[in-house]
N, C-alpha and C positions, 0 to 999 in steps of 0.2 A: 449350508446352515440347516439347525433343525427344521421339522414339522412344525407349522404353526399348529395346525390343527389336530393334530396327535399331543402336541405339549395342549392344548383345550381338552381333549378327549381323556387325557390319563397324564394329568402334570405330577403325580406320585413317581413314575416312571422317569422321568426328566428329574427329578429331585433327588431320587437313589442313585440316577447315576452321578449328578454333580457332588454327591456324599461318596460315592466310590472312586474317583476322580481327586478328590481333596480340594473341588472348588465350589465357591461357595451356592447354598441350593437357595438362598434368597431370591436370588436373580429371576426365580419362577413365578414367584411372586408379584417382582416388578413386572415383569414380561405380559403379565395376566392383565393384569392394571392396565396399562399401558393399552394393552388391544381390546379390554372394555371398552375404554373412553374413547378410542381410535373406531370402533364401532359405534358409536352413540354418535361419537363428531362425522360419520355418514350416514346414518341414521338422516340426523337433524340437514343437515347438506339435501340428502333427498326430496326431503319433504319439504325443506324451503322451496327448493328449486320447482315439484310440482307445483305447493302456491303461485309460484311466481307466473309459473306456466298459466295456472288457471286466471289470475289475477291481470295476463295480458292479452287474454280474450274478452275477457269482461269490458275493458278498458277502449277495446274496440268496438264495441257494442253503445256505450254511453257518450253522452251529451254533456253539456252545460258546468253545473259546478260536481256533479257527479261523479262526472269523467276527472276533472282535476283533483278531487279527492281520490279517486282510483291511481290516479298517476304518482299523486304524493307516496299511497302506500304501496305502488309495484317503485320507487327510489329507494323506500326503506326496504323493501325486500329485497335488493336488487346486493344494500349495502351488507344483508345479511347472510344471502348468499355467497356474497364475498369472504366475508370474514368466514362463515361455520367452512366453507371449500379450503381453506388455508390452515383455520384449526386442525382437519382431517389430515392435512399435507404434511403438518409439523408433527404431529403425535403418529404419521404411516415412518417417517423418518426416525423420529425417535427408535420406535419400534424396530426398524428392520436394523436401527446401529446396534441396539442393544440385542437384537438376536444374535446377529453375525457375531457377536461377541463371547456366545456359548459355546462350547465344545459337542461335539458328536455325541446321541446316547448310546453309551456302551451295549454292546450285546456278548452277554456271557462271560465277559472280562474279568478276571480276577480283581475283586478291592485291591485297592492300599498301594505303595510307592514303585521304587527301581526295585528294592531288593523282593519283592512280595510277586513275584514271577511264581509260574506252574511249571516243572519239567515235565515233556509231556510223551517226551523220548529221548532215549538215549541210543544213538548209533554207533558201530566201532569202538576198535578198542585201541585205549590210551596208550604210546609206543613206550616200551622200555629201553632204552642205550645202557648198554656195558661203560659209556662215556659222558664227560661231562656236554650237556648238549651246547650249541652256541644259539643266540638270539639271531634273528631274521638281521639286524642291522649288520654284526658280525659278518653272518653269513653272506650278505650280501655285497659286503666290501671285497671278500675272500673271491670273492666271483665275479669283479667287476657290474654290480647289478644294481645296487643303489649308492649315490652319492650324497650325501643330506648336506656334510660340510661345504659344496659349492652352490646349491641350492640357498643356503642358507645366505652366503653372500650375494646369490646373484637378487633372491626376492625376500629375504629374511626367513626368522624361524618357521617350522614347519612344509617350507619347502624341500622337494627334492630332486633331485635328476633321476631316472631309471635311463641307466645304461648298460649298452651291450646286451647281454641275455636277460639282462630286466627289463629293459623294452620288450624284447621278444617273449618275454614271458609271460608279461599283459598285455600285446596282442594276441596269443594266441590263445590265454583263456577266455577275453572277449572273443574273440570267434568260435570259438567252441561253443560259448552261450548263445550267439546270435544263431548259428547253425542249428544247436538244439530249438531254437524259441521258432525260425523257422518250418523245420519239421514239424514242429507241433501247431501251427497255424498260424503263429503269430507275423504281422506285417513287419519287416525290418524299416527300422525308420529312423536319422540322423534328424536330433533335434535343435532347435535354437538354444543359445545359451544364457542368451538375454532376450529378456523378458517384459511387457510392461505392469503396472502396477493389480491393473485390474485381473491380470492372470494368474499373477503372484497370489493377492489376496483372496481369490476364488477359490484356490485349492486350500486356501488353509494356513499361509506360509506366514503371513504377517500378524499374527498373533503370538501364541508364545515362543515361538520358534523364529520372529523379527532378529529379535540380533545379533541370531547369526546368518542373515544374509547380507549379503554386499550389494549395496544399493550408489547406483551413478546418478548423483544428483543433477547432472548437467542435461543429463538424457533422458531421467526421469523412468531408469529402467534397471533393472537386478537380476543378477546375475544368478542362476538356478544352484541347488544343493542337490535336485534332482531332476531324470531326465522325466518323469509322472508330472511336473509342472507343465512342461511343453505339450506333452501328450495328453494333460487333462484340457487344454485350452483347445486342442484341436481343433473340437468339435462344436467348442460355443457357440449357444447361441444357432443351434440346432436343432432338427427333429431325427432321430435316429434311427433306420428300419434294420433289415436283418442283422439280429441280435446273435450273439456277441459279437462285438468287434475288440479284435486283439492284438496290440503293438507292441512291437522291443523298440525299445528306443537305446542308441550309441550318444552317449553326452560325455563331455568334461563334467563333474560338478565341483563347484565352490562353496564354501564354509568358513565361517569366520570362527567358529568354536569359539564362542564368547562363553568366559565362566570356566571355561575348561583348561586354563590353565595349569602346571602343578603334574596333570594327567597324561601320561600316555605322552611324552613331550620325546621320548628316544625311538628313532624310528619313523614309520610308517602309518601307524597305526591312525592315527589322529592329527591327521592334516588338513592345508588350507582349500588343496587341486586333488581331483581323483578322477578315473574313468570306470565309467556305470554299464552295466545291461540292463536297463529296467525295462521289467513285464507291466502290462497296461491292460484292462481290460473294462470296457463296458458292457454290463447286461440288466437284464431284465429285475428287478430289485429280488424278486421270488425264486430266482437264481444263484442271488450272491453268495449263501454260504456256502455253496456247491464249488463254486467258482475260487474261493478262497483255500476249500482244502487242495484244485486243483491248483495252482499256482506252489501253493507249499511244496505237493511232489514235484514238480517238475521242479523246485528248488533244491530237492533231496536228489534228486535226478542226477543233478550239475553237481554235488557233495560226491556223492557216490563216485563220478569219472577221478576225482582227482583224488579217491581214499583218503579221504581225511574224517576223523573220529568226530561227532559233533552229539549234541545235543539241539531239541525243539523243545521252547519254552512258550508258555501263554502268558504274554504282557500284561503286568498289574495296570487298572487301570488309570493308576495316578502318571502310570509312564507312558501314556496312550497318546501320542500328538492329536492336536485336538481336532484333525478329520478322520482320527481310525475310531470304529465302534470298535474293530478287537484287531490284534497282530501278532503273529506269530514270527518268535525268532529262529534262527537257525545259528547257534553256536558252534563252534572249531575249538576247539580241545589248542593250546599254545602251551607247548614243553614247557619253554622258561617263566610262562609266568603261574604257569599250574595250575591254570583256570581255562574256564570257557570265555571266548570271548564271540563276540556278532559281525558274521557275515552275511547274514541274508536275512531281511526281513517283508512279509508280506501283510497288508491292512488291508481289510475291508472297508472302505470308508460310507457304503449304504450311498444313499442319497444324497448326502450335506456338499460334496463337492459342486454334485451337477446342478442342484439347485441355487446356489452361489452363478452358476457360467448358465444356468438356463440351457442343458444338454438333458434332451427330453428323446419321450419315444411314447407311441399309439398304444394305448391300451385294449380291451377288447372291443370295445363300443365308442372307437377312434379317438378317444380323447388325450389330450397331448398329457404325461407325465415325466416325473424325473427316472431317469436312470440309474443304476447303481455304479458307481467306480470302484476298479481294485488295482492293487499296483502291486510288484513284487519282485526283489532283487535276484540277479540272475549269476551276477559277476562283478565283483570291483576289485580294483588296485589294494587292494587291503588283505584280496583271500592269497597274496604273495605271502603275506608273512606266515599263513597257515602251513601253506606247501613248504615254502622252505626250513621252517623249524620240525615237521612232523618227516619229512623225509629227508633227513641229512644226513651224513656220513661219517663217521669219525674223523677221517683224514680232512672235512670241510665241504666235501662236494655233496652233493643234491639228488636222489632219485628222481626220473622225471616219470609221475604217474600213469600208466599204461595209456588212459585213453586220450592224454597230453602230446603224447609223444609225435602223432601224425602233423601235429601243429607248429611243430619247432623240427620239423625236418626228417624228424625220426631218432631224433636225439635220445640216449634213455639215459644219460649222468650229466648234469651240471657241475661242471669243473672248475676249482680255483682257478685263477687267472694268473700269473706271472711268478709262477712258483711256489706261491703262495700255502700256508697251510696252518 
């Protein structure tokens, strides 16, 4: 969640961003309100309670009808301090519901919606074919690599099987990512996939982006979209010392894609199950945008291995989930659909996460603070359809990207399957 005391200090800042965001800047208002009164209702809590204090030394000093008049009024003080301690309690709640319920303030984000993105680069160049290209589903039949028609029977729409070299194909670009995140420091880490509630909603997740998780009511527990939920919770409820600390995390994640119907329904693209490399990083808050552009290259890093043309865009911030101040995407160039579409995205989410999980670290003059979190995609099940539509073959088969190839055996063409063409 925000800054209490930065939204006190400069609530203009909180207001521009809920106007860059497209949610409403009222709430700044109420917010303010709210933590007056919740200060005045401890205020008055205090100074009852010294009365009271004073009032029951007195009480032990007198005698006669004196004392019994002292008693009478440490009862009414006693009932007062009741009530103003409970006032304080209900307006600290109020308060911290309606905090949690604001989004992150942007930093440097672009205004405005989905389409009101920054390109901020453009890499590679767009492939030309002599041939009509085929789509990643196509292709992937042609090769035994994706089966969506038994998927679909076995768990409904949006499922699918990867088989034969489409397994091996997203095993090998997860290892390739996890090998790179290693080299570069990061802990390898196999996360949980279920989750409980307080984790969930820590990072961010039960707000506007609820319904598309899948939640088990029996257990009282949800199922991750990503593996940055696991790896934000790690460390709750924490004190953190040597900074940075840096994880990849290997998850499944689930998605219910609520809304998204209509969209992206052929294929791969926009499914229910997917496998993730997610980058994870905690540091120092005076760090973080440092720590953001790195993440992004090491994301450019893993583009580069497998030549694929993309674009780096900065997220408007109406499109900004409501724990990133800013995120950068990493787009792949898709022949058939003649656009860019998102493979990798990296947020800085500032403080809002750890303050939610209470994932603190020593400042100069030891005082416990929050930490900043950043997360950032390394590899998923999705960058298949990149590879196979930008390197395919006329006759069907698949170039297999130079620094790919040590990972599938040494393989350099992916070939139709059963004659196939």
């Amino acid at each position: 969640m925000i800054d209490l005391r930065a939204l006190r200090e400069d609530p203009e800042r909180v207001r521009a961003s809920q106007r860059a965001r497209g949610e409403d800047e009222a709430v700044v208002d109420s917010l303010l309100g709210l933590d007056e009164r919740r200060r005045a209702a401890l205020t008055r809590f205090e100074q009852l309670r010294a009365e009271q204090k004073s009032s029951g030394k007195l009480v032990s000093r007198a005698q006669g009808d004196e004392k019994q008049a002292l008693l009478a009024k440490a009862k009414e003080l006693a009932q007062a301090v009741k009530e103003a301690e409970a006032e304080s309690g209900v307006l600290g709640e109020e308060l911290n519901t309606l905090l949690r319920s604001v989004p992150n303030i942007i930093e440097d984000a672009p205004a405005g919606g989905e389409d009101d993105y920054v390109v901020l680069e453009t890499v590679g160049e767009i492939p030309a074919f002599d041939f009509t290209p085929r789509d990643h589903l196509e292709l992937g039949e042609l090769l035994g690599a994706i089966d969506m028609e038994r998927g679909a029977k076995v768990s409904g729409s949006r499922f699918y099987f990867l088989t034969g070299i489409g397994m091996q194909l997203q095993l090998a670009l997860l290892n390739m990512a996890m090998e790179q995140a290693v080299s570069a420091g990061f802990v390898p880490m196999y996360v949980p996939v279920l989750v409980k509630p307080e984790t969930m909603e820590g990072t961010g997740f039960l707000g506007n982006h609820a319904p598309e998780v899948y939640h088990l009511p029996a257990d009282d527990l949800y199922l991750v979209g990503t593996a940055e939920v696991g790896l934000a919770g790690y460390h709750m409820d924490e004190i953190l010392t040597d900074l940075p600390k840096r994880y990849a995390g290997w998850s499944s994640c689930f998605r219910r894609e609520a809304g998204s119907y209509g969209k992206d329904t052929r294929g791969i693209i926009r499914v229910h199950q997917f496998d993730k490399i997610e980058m994870f990083s905690y540091v120092d808050p005076a760090d973080a945008h440092a720590e953001h552009l790195r993440l992004l290259e090491w994301e450019k890093e893993m583009l580069a291995k497998v030549e694929l043309p993309y674009r780096v865009i900065d997220t408007a911030a109406g499109d900004l989930g409501s724990s990133a101040a800013r995120k950068f995407d990493c787009e792949a160039w898709v022949p058939t659909q003649q656009n860019y579409r998102e493979l990798t995205s990296t947020s800085n989410c500032t403080t809002f996460q750890s303050r939610r999980l209470s994932t603190r670290m020593r400042d100069a003059e030891g005082k416990p603070q929050p930490v900043a979190t950043l997360n950032g995609t390394l590899a998923t099940t999705r960058w298949i359809v990149a590879i196979l539509e930008n390197h395919q073959q006329a006759d069907g088969s698949v170039r297999v990207p130079e620094a790919l190839q040590k990972y599938l055996g040494g393989r350099e063409i992916l070939e139709p399957v059963g004659g196939r063409r």
